[in-house]
N, C-alpha and C positions, 0 to 999 in steps of 0.2 A: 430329361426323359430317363426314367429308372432303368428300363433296359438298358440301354446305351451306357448308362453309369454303370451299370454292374458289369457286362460285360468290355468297357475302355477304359474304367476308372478316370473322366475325364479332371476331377475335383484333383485327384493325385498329381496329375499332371498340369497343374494351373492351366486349364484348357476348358472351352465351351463348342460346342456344338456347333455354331457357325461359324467360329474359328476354322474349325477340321475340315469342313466343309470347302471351304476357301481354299484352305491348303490342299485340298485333295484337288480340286479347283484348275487351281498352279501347278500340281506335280502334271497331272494328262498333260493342262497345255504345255510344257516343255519337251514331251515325252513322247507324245502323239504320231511323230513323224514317223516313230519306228512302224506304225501300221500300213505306213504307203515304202516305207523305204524297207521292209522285210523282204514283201512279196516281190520286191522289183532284182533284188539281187540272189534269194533264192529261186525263182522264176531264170534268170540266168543259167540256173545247173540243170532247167528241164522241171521245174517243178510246177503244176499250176499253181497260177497267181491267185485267181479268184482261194481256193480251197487255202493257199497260204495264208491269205490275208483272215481268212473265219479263223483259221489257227491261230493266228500272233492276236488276234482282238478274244479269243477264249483263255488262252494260257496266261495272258494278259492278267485277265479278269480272274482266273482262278489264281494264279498265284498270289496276285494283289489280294485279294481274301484269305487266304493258308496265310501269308504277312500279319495281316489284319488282325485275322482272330485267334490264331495259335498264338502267335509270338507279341502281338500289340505292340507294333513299330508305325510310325508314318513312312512305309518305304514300300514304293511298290516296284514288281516285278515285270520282264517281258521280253524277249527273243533283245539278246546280248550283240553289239555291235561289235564288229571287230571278228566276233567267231561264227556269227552267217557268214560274213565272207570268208573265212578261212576253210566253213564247213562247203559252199558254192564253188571259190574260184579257184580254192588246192585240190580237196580232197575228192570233187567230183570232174571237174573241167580239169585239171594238171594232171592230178594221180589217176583220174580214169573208172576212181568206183561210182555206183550208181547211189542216185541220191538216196533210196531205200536201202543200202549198206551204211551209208553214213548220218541216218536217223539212229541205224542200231548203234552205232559206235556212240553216238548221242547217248542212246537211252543207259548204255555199260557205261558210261561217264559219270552219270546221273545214279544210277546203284550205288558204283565206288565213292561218290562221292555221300551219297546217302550212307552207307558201312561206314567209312569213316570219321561221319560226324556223330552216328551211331556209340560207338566203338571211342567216341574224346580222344580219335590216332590225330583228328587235325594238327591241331596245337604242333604235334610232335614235327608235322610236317612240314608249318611252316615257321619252325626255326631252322628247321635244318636246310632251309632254302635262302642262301644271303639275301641281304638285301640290296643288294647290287644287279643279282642278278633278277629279283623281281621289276626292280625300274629298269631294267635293259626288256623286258617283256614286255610292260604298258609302253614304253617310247617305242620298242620295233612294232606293236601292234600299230600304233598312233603311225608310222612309218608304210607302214603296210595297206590302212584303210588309205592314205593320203596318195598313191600310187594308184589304186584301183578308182577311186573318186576322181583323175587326172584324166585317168583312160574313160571314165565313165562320157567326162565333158567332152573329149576329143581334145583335150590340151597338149597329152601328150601319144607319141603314137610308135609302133615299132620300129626297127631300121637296122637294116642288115650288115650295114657298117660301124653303128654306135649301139645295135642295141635297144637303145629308145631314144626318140628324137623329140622335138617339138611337131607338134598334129596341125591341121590349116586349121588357122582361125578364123578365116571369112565364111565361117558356119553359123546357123541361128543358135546351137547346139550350146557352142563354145558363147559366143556374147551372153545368151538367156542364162548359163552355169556360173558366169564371171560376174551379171549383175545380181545373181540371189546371193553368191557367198558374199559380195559388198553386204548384202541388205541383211541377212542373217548377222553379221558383225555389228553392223552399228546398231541394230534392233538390241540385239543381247550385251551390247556396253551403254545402251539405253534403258536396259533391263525391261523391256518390252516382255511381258510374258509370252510364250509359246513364240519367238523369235525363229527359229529353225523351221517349226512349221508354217508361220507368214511369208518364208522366204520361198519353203517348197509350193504353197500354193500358188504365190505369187506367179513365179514361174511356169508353173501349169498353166497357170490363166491365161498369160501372157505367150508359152507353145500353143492356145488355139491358133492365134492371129500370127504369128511370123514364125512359129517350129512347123508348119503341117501335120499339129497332132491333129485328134479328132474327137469333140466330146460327146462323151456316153451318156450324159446325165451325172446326177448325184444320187439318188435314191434307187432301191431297190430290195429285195427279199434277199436275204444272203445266201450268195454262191453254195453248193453242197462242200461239204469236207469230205467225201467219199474218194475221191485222190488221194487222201493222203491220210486219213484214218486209216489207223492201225498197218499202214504198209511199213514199218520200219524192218530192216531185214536183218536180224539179231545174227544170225549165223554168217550172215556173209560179213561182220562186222568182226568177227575174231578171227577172220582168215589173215596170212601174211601179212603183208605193210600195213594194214589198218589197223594194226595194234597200237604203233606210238600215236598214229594219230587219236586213238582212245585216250592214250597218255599228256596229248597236250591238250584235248577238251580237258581232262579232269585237273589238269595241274593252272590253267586258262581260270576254269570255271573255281578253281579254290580262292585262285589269290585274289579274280575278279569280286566275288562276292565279297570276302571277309576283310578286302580293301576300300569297296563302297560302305557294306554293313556297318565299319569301322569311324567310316568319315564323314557319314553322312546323322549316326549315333551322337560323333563329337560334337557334332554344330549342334544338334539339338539336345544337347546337356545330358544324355542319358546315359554314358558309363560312369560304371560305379564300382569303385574308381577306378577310374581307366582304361573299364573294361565292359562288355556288356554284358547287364545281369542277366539278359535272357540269349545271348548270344547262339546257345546251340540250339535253340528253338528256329530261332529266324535264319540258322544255316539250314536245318532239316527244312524250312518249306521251300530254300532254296533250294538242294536237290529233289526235291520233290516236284516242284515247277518245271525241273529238268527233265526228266524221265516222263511226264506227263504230258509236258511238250512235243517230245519226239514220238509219243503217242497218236497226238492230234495231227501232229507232220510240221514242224519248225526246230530248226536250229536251237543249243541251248538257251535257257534263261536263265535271267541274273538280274540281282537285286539293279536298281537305274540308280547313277547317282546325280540324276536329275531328281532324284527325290527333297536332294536338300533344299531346291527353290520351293519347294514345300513348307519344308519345314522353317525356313526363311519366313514363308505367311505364316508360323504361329503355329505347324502342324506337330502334333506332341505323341498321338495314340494310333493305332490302326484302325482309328474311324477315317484316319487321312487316306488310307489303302485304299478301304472298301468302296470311299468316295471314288477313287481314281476304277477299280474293278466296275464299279455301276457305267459310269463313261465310255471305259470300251467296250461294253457290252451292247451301248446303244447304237456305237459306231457301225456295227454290222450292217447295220442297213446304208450306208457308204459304200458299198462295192465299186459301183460302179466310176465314181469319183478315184479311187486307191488303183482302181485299173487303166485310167488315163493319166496318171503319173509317170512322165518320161523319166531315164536314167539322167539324162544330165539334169534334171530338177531335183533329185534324190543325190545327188553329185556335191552340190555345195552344202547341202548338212554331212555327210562325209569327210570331206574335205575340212570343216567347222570343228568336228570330233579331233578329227587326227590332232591337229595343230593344238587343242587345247590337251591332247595325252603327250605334249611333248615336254609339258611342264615339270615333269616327273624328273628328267635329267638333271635338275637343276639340287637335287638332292644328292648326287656323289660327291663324295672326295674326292677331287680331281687332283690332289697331290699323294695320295695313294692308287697306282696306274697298276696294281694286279686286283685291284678293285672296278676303277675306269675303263681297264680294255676290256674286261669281258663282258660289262654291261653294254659297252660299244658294239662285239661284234655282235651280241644276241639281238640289239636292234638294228644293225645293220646287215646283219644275215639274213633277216627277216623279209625285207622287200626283197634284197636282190637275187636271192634264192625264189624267190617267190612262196615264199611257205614259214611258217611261225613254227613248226615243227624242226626244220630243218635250225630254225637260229632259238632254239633253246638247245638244242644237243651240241651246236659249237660254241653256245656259251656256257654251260657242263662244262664242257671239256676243257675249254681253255681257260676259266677259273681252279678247276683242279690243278690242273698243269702247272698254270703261274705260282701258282702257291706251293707247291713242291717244289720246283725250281730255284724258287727262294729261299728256302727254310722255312715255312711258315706251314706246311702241311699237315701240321696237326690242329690248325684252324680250322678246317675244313671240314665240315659233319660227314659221319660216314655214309650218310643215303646219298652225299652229293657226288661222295664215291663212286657206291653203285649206280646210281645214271647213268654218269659219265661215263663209265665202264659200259654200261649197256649201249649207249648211245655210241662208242667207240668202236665198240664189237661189230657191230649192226654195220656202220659203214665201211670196216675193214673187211668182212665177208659176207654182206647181205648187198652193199651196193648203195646207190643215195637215192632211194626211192622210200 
């Protein structure tokens, strides 16, 4: 098709048309889940579910297109896992702001991080960020969803003596959570395509008959977005403590992207050399998807790196996007199906993620310990603080620190300085909020 060559270059790319198609195919069915498991945890901070779920199946679909045809990547976009829940269970349920302050904090995330890829400050920013303490961020996230996914099933539950205890398990809750994360595992070392989503369906199917869920059907017109269009409350978003939390969406949302961007580019052969030739293209639709987002009313988005099961099928061009943007488009009319999805069915694809962001640890130097501790405590500050916010400013700090203490603090970039410092200030006379 001439069109399609002139605007995918598919001939450039040793690629055909039903190639792309496949792989666009492959990327939804891996990816998919995030339409029933968005609405279910931002629904938790108070938001409608119905209006969520048209959001995550449009921003979906628009970003997957800005991918597609700005940047011509097979990688598509969609409300980021790890940061709905940081944006639902800290910063509206713990810290107490309303979901409409923490859209705007979204959308200021989403600007800055547009200006800075604007502006080529990225690059700058992420050297100046070790790499130690980046993999202390993806394991405490992977840390973090793995504790909320616990609680989700009922596996594990509060206790006034330890803290958090083990939950009863002679619930349908807990068995139906314990037999989809089995069945998601062995599907996806099966290489079953869309494996997380067979396991959430599963499950659903399975809460009619012994959860006392209740089904709605599957078809229908889709929910209004009028909930959550255009409520993002920008001003309440630059008020006091929801400033850092600006600061860990946009620092979240940098590494997230330009660490899938990166890794999902490698498999499919396209840096040149070892780099991406269109790289600040497909960041800009990245922030761009973000801020358009929290428009629609969802948490940020970010490049999936479920993309590379895509690109695994042979997916080369952003005709693999556009594929995946047509799919969630159709999905709308699914409502009703995405609103009979229990938390503990949404629980073991959670739980599924975590464990596979803990691979990331396996990357320190563990015989250099002012490298290892502070990747440690940023991912362990992380759950037990209950906030990703809080375990990036003690792993700031106590990367600075170690490295001074040592002699080594001229290693140290000076922005990782100024964090630290800011991050130190804040809790010496602002307080830990």
């Amino acid at each position: 098709m001439p069109l399609l060559e002139r605007l995918f270059h598919l001939r450039d790319h040793n690629t055909t048309v039903r190639t792309e198609l496949i792989a666009g195919l492959t990327t939804f069915l891996t990816m998919a889940y995030i339409m029933f498991v968005n609405p279910s945890i931002l629904g938790d901070a108070g938001m409608p579910k119905g209006a969520v779920f048209v959001a995550t199946c449009l921003i979906a679909a628009l970003g997957s297109t800005i991918m597609g045809l700005y940047a011509n990547y097979p990688i598509a976009l969609a409300p980021g896992m790890g940061l709905n829940a940081y944006f639902a269970y800290v910063v509206v349920m713990h810290m107490g702001f309303t979901w409409q302050a923490a859209l705007g904090a979204v959308f200021v995330s989403g600007c800055l991080f547009f200006a800075v890829t604007v502006l080529r400050l990225r690059e700058l920013i992420l050297k100046a960020i070790p790499q130690p303490l980046r993999i202390g961020i993806t394991v405490g996230i992977g840390l973090f969803l793995a504790i909320i996914a616990l609680k989700s099933a009922g596996i594990v539950a509060p206790s006034k003596a330890t803290y958090i205890t083990l939950g009863n398990l002679h619930t349908p809750g807990v068995a139906l959570a314990t037999l989809g994360f089995f069945a998601i595992v062995v599907l996806d070392r099966l290489k079953v395509p869309g494996a997380i989503l067979i396991g959430m369906l599963a499950v659903t199917a399975l809460s009619f008959w012994v959860g006392g869920n209740t089904f709605a059907g599957v078809f229908s017109a889709p929910p209004s977005i009028a909930p959550t269009f255009l409520q993002l409350d920008i001003a309440g978003a630059l008020k006091g403590g929801i400033l850092n939390v600006i600061l860990v969406f946009f620092l979240v949302e940098l590494f997230d992207a330009t660490g899938t961007l990166m890794g999902v580019a490698k498999r499919a052969g396209l840096l040149v050399p070892g780099r991406m030739d269109r790289m600040n293209k497909a960041l800009m639709a990245d922030s761009g998807a973000i801020f358009a987002g929290s428009l629609l009313g969802t948490s940020s988005t970010t490049a999936y790196v479920e993309s590379a099961a895509g690109v695994q099928a042979g997916g080369r061009t952003g005709l693999t996007a556009i594929t995946v943007a047509v799919l969630f488009l159709a999905c709308l009319f699914i409502s009703p199906l995405a609103g009979s999805v229990p938390s503990y069915a949404t629980a073991p694809a959670l739980f599924f993620v975590a464990c596979l962001m803990l691979r990331e640890i396996t990357e320190l130097d563990w015989d250099e310990t002012t490298d290892v501790v502070p990747a440690a405590v940023t991912a362990l500050m992380m759950p037990f603080t209950y906030s990703i916010a809080h375990g990036l400013a003690f792993g700031f700090i106590t990367y600075a620190v170690l490295k001074l203490l040592t002699g080594r603090g001229r290693e140290v970039h000076w922005m990782v300085w100024v964090i630290g410092c800011i991050f130190l200030f804040k809790y010496i006379y602002l307080g830990g909020e």
